[in-house]
N, C-alpha and C positions, 0 to 999 in steps of 0.2 A: 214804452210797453203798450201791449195793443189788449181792451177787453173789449165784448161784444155784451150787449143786454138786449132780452128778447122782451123786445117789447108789443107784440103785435095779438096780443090776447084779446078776448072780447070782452072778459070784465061779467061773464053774465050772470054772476052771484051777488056780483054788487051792482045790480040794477034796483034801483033808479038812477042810482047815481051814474053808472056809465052811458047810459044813456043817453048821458050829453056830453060827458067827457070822459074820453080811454084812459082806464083803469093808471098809466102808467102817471097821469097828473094829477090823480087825486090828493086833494094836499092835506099834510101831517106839519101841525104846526105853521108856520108862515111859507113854508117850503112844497111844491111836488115831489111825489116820492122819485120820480127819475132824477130831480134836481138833487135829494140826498145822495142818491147812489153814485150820479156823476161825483160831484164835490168830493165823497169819500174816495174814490177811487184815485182822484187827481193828488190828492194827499197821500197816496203809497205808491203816486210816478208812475200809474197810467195816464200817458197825454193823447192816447191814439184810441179813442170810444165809437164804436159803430152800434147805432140803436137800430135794431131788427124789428121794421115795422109792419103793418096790417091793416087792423079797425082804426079808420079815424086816424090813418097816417100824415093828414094833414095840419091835423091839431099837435103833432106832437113837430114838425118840420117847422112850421112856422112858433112854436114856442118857444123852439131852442135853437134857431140857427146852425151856425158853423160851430159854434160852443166857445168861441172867443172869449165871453164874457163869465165863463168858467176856469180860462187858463189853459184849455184841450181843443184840439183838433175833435169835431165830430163827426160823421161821417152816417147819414142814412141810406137804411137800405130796404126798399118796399117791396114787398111779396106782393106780386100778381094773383097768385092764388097761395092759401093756408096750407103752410107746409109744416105746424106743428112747433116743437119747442128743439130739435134737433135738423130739420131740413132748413132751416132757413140760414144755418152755418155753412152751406153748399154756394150759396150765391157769395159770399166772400171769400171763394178759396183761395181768390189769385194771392189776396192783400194778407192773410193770416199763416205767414210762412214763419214764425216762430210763435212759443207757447205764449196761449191767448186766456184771460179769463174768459168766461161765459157764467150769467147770471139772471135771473127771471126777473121782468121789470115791477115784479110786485113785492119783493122779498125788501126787507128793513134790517139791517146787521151792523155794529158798525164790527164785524171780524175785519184782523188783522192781515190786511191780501198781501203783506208782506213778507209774513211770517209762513201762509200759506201759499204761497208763489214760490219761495225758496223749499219749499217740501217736497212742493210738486215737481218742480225741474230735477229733485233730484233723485226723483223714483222712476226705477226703471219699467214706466207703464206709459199710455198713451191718454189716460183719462183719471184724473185725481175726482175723488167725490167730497163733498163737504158733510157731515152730518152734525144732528144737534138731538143731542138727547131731550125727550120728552118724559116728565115725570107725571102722571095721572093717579090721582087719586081712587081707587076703589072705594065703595062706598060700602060695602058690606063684608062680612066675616065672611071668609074662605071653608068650607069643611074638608076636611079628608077623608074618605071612605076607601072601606075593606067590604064587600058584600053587603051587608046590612050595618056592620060596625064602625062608629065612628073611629078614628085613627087617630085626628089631629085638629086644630084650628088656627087659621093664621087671622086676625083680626085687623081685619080695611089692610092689605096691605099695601102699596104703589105698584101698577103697573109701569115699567119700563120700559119704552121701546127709543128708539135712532129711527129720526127721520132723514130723510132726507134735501138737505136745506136748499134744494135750490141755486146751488152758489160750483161752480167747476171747473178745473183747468185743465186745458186739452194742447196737447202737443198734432203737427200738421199732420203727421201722419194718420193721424185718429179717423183722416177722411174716406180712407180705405173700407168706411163700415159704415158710412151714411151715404144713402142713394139719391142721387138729386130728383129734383122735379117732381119729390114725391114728399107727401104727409110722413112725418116720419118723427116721433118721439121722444124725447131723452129715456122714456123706460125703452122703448126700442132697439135702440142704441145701446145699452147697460146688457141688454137680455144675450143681443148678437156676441158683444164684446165676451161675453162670461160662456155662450154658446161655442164661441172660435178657440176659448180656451186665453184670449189675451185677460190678461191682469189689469186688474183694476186697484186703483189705492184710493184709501179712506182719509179726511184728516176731521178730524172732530172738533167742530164750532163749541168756543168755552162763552164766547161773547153773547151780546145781545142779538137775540135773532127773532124775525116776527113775518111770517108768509100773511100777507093782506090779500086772504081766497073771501072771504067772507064778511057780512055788514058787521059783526061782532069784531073780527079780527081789526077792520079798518075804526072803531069805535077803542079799541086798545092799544089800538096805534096811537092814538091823540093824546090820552091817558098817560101813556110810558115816553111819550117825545122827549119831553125836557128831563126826565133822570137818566135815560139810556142811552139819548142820542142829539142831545142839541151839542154840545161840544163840537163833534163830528160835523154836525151839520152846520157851522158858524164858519 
């Protein structure tokens, strides 16, 4: 089974730190984060991983070879110029002739890509989504108003929102709505698909999930390693 990880980010929230090394090797635990992702991945029978790369493509080529010593075939692919988190799926169209993961080189999960592989094949769409609910605290009493009178109060309640995780399986046809040679987005991508009318499926992440955009995120990462993800990563 074939995934792809886009890894060719610049990293520019978590500068200083990338600034010497791209975003995708920053390490959690004794591990780079791509080295958990591979690892996880190869443990739900993907043996076919093409890292989508960019910034500092050379650090990431020569860190990890062919991926032999993973157990997987690797397979890089360097973007001449930045073509975003959904165009760089263009330059591998020939090799992704059945359903492929896709997943951001900075995302931490250990979700079950087994469980959501077998969802996705069997929804009649071209683009499965991943989402992960976010629970936020509000910090203050809600009021409810009528004109000048109060109505109601809900006290700190949780805002709830679904994010969306980063994490996607796409069947080949899905290429009919990404334009080569061009910067072109997963929200792009999403906006066109919903724009043409094609369907899209949801599958909602119950697991550990942890987007590393920022110095705080990548500082929670270290934090939560070993209860939510060293298994995974061993």
């Amino acid at each position: 089974m074939k995934a792809v990880i886009l890894a060719g980010g610049l990293g520019t929230r978590l500068k200083p730190f990338t600034e010497v090394i791209p975003k995708p090797l920053l390490p959690i635990g004794e591990k780079a984060v791509l080295e958990i992702q591979i690892e996880h991945l190869k443990q739900h029978g993907f043996d076919e991983i093409f890292l989508a790369t960019n910034y500092k493509s050379d650090y990431i080529e020569n860190f990890f070879g062919d991926g032999s010593r993973y157990g997987v075939k690797l397979i890089m692919s360097r973007e001449e110029m930045r073509l975003g988190t959904a165009g760089p799926l263009t330059l591998l169209k020939s090799e992704l002739t059945e359903p492929f993961v896709v997943m951001n080189g900075d995302v931490l999960s250990n979700i079950n890509f087994t469980d959501f592989y077998n969802f996705a094949i069997h929804q009649s769409t071209l683009l499965t989504i991943s989402i992960k609910k976010i629970i936020m605290p509000y910090l203050f009493g809600n009021i409810f108003f009528n004109d000048n009178f109060v109505t109601g109060i809900e006290e700190k309640p949780d805002i709830i929102t679904f994010a969306l995780a980063g994490i996607y399986i796409m069947k080949p046809e899905i290429f009919k709505f990404i334009p080569e040679n061009e910067y072109y987005g997963m929200d792009a991508l999403i906006k066109r698909m919903l724009a043409e009318q094609s369907p899209i499926s949801k599958y909602e992440l119950n697991e550990y999930w942890l987007d590393i955009g920022r110095i705080d995120d990548f500082e929670s990462a270290q934090k939560d390693f070993k209860e939510n993800f060293y298994r995974v990563a061993e």
